[in-house]
C-alpha angles and dihedrals in degrees: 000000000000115000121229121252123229126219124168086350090307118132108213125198114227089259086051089063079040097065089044104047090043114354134241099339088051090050086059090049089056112052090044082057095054084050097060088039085069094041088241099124122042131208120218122207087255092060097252110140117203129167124254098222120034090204094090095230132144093040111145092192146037089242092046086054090051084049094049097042097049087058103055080114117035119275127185113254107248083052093057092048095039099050094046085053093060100040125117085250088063090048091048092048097053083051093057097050087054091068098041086059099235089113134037132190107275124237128207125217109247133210086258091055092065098037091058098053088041084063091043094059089045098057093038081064100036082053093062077066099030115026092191085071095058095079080054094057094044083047098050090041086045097060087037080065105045082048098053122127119252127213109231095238112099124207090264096048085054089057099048089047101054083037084064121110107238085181092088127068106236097048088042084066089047095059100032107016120225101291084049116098125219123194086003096304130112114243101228091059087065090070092030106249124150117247097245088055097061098030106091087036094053094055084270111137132190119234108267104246119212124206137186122228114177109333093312126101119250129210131203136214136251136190148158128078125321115209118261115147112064095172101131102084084183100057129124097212104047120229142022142270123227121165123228135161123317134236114255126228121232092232149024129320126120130182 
């Protein structure tokens, strides 16, 4: 079973370290990771995931008991991933991250922002020919500056994150998620899944194929987590994964 890791006397859960590392689809990863760890969710070679017991027992968390009971009937594994990220206990926990100042809200950089620091430029070089322009370009940079997006991950949550042991599985999957690789490894094969299993549920999609049926054009369908949330600097696999909502398909299908 993972350890948790300590930073500034806080003791963080592996999805903890998830939702840092990569956000709320790592979290899920997590957690489902956690779960195989104990041998309490199976996976079958289809990529439908079920729990061993239906009791519910041997969850360490309030987002591993939503996990655990969501797959008391199999459920495919991007589904598992995708709908945890989504639950009301990822949500609770990125809000207590929040307080605990690992995370911050996230801002986004905006047109304006580049308009003002194109301005900026302009009138720094037009001031090697008019001083008087050079308090407008300092002006303009300067509110470039104050408008520039932030990443979420605090200096702290940075910490905790790079403090963490890869060296165990579950937090392997919290800083990498399960399509990452760590001393040259990939992660899933630590808990021996096979790579098309975890693909769409890592950020990984498969190329959309067309096809032609009588003269009309066809679509196909894609799903899983896109990659949203790049906050581990240190990471092998570069860049987050973070669920949101999937593409529908014009007929038919179920799980």
């Amino acid at each position: 079973m993972a350890t948790p890791t300590s930073t500034q006397g806080a003791q963080l859960s592996p999805e903890e370290i998830g939702f840092l590392a990569g956000g709320p689809g790592r979290a899920a990863e997590t957690a489902l990771a956690r779960l195989l760890d104990a041998e309490l969710v199976r996976v079958a070679r289809d990529g439908r995931v079920s729990a061993v017991h239906q009791n519910g027992h041997g969850a360490t968390t309030s987002l591993e008991a939503r996990v655990l009971k969501q797959v008391r009937t199999p459920v495919w594994f991007h589904k598992v991933v995708k709908n945890a990220a989504k639950d009301q206990e990822t949500q609770a926990l990125h809000r207590r991250l929040l307080e605990a100042k690992l995370l911050r809200r996230s801002r986004k950089r905006i047109v304006v922002w580049w308009l003002l620091v194109a301005i900026g430029v302009l009138l720094g070089l037009l001031s090697l020919l008019m001083p008087a322009l050079l308090f407008g370009a300092f002006a303009f940079l300067w509110a470039g500056l104050y408008l520039r997006g932030r990443r979420p991950l605090t200096r702290a949550g940075k910490a905790a994150v790079s403090g963490t042991p890869a060296s165990d599985r579950v937090f392997a999957v919290a800083r990498y998620g399960f399509f990452g690789t760590v001393a040259g490894q990939s992660v899933h094969e630590l808990f021996e899944l096979p790579k098309g299993v975890v693909k769409t549920a890592s950020g990984q999609r498969k190329p959309a194929k067309r096809r032609r049926t009588g003269g009309s054009g066809g679509s196909s369908c894609g799903g899983g987590c896109g990659g949203s949330w790049s906050s581990d600097s240190n990471s092998d696999s570069g860049g987050g994964s973070s669920c949101g909502g999937g593409g529908g398909c014009g007929g038919g299908g179920g799980d």
